[in-house]
C-alpha positions, 0 to 999 in steps of 0.5 A: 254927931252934933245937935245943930248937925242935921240942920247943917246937913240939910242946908248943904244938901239944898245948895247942892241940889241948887248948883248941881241939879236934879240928878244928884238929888234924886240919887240921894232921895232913892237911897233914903228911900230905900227899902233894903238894907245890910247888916254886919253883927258881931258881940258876946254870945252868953251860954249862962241859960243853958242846963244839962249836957250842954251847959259844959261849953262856955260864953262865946262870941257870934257874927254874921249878915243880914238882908232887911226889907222895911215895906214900912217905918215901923216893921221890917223883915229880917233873914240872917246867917251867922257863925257862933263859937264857944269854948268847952269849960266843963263843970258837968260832974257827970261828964267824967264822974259817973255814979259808980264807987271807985270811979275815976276820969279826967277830961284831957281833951276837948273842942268848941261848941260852933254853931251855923245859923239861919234866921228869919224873923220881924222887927217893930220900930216905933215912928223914928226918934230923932237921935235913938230908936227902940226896937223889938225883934221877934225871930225863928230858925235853925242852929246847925250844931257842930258839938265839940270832941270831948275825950275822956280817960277812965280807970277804977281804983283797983285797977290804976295802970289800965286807963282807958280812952274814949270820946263821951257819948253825944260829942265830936257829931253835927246835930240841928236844933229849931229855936225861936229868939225875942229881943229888944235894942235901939237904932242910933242914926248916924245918916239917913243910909247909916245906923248902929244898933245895940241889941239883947237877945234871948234865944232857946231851942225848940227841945228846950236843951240850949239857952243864949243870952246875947248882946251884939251890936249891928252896923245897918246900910241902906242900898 
């Protein structure tokens, strides 16, 4: 949008008012006004944090919606959901390589890491900028972690022809991890009901066993 636009935008909004009375705008005043707002998320979920069993599934993407209530300008309230998914990548050596001579496995099969959540967190805005905003966010909730079918083959050198199958210890189960998430972004407006933000966030579990970095950009619409 324009520099000169919102000065254009507020004359039509006066002649409007001006030719069709009161009602429209109240109308428009009560969505400007609103305390709520919706949110649709999507963006790159970055795994590149995480150590030990879980750093064999690799970056990702996420989605989801929000409900925001805002009693003020500059704090406002933020419960979420949404869906993340990553691929298994491996590079764990000791997934398929345990510390026995004469060792051998190979992964031939593996499934995402998919993650559920639901959040609830703050978010604080300084007094609105006129074209772009700066927020922090600080956020708490439960990950409901579907961990990915990983089968292995094994098989000892002395014994080639007899290979055996498994599915590896800790995979193909739903388990929930407690994490905490700090991030920080800024709001470009578009309309007084309408705006996009573009935030990184840094998450970890409670347990310390899983990391994210991510990067998502957010529609937001007044109701």
């Amino acid at each position: 949008m324009g520099k000169n636009a919102l000065p254009v935008i507020a004359v039509v909004f006066a002649l409007s008012s001006s030719l069709f009375g009161e009602t429209n705008s109240s109308s428009e005043n009560t969505g400007e006004n609103s305390s709520l707002s919706i949110s649709f998320t999507g963006g790159a979920s970055f795994n590149a944090l995480t150590n030990g069993f879980f750093n064999n599934w690799g970056n990702g993407w996420t989605a989801g919606a929000g409900l925001i209530y805002a009693p003020t300008r500059s704090v406002s309230v933020v419960g979420s959901v949404s869906y993340s998914r990553h691929p298994f990548q491996g590079g764990n050596i000791n997934l398929i390589a345990p510390a026995v001579v004469g060792w051998n496995g190979r992964v031939i099969g593996s499934d995402p890491l998919t993650i559920l959540e639901a959040s609830g967190g703050i978010r604080f805005t300084p007094p609105r900028l006129k074209y772009v905003t700066p927020f922090l966010s600080l956020t708490g909730g439960v990950y409901r972690l579907s961990v990915g079918k990983v089968i292995v083959e094994s098989w000892m050198d002395s014994q080639p022809q007899t290979v055996s199958r498994s599915t590896y210890n800790g995979t193909g189960i739903v388990t929930t991890r407690n994490f905490v998430s700090l991030g920080f972004g800024f709001v470009v407006p578009f309309k007084s009901t309408f705006s996009i933000q573009l935030e990184q966030q840094l998450t970890q579990t409670l347990a310390f066993d899983i990391s994210f970095l991510r990067s998502i950009a957010s529609v937001e619409m007044k109701l």
